[in-house]
N, C-alpha and C positions, 0 to 999 in steps of 0.2 A: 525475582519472581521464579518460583518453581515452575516446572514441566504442568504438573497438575493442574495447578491458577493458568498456566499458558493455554492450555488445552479447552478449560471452561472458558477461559475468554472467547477463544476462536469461536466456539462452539455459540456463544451467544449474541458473534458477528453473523455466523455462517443462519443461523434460526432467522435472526432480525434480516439479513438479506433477500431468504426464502418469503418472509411475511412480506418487505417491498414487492417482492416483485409479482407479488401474489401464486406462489409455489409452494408457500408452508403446507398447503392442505395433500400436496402429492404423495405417492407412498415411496419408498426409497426405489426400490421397483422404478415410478416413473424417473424419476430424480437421473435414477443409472442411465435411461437411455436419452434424457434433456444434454448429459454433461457428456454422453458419451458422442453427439453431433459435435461437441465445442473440443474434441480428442483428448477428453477424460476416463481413459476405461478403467472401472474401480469394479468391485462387488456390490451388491445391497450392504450388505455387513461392512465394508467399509462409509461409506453415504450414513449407515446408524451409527459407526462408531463416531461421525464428524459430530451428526446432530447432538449427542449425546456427551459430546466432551472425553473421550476415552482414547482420540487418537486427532492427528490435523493430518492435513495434507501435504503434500514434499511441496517446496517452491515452486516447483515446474508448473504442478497443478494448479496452485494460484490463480495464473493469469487465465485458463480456460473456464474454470470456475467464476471467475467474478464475469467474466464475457457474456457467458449463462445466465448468468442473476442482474445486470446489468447494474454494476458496481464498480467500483475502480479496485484495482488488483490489492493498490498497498493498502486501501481500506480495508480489503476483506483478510487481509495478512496479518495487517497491525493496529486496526483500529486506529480513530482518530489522533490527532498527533497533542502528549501530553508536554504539559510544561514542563520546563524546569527548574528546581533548585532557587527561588528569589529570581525567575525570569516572571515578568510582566504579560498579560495578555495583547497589549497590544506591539508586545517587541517580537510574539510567536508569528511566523509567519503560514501562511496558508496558503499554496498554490490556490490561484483563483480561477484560472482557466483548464480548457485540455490540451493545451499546448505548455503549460507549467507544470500542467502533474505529469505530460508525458517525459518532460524534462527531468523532473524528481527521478523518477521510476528509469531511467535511462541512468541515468548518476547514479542508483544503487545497483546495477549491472558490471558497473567497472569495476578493473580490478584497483591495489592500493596506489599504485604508481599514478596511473591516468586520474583516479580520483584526485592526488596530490598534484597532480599540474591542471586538473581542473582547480583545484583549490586556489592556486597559486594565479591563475589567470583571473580567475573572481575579484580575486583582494585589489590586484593592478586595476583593471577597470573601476572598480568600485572607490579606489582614492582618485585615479581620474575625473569620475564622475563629483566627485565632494569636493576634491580643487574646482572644477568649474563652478559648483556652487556657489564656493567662497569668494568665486572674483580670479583666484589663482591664473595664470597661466599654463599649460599645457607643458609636461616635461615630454622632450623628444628622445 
């Protein structure tokens, strides 16, 4: 996906956020000083370029922005989470709570190390947890 398709997408999260949360009708004027309470300080001309698909936001921004709109950060970053490639809908999973998506959104924080020994402690628990299923025994 191009920069260009990246930018209209944001742009048509950031719009659809504004209508939730009933903000679409503000002029970028208001918008500057909503996002600048949540410690977003941008221009107007940046707030048009978002609407408008011409520019995004840095990461940083993200999280005070969705605060503002009351959305979740990696919603308003990456839109909903797409399948993949011969994956099944009911195999995608979907943080159901906000203790799961804080979880998510902390795990894309780390760097590649920590994320790898997060990985690596997932996979140990999670045969754990399939041996008990099966009847197994518990390895020590």
């Amino acid at each position: 996906m191009d920069i260009a398709h990246r930018r209209q997408r944001f742009a048509g999260r950031f719009n659809k956020a504004l209508e939730a949360s009933g903000r679409s009708a503000l002029s970028d004027g208001d918008l500057l000083k909503l996002f600048g309470r949540h410690g977003i300080a941008v221009t107007t001309q940046t707030v048009s370029n978002w609407r408008n698909g011409k520019h995004m936001p840095r990461l940083e921004q993200i999280e005070g922005l969705a605060e503002a709109l009351g959305i979740e950060a990696a919603e308003l970053a990456f839109g909903g989470r797409q399948l993949r490639l011969g994956e099944k809908m009911s195999e995608a999973w979907h943080p159901g709570n906000a203790e799961e998506r804080t979880l998510v959104e902390g795990l894309a924080l780390l760097d590649q190390d920590e994320k790898a020994l997060v990985h690596q402690l997932v996979r140990v628990l999670g045969q754990r947890h399939a041996g008990k299923r099966r009847g197994r025994p518990k390895r020590a």
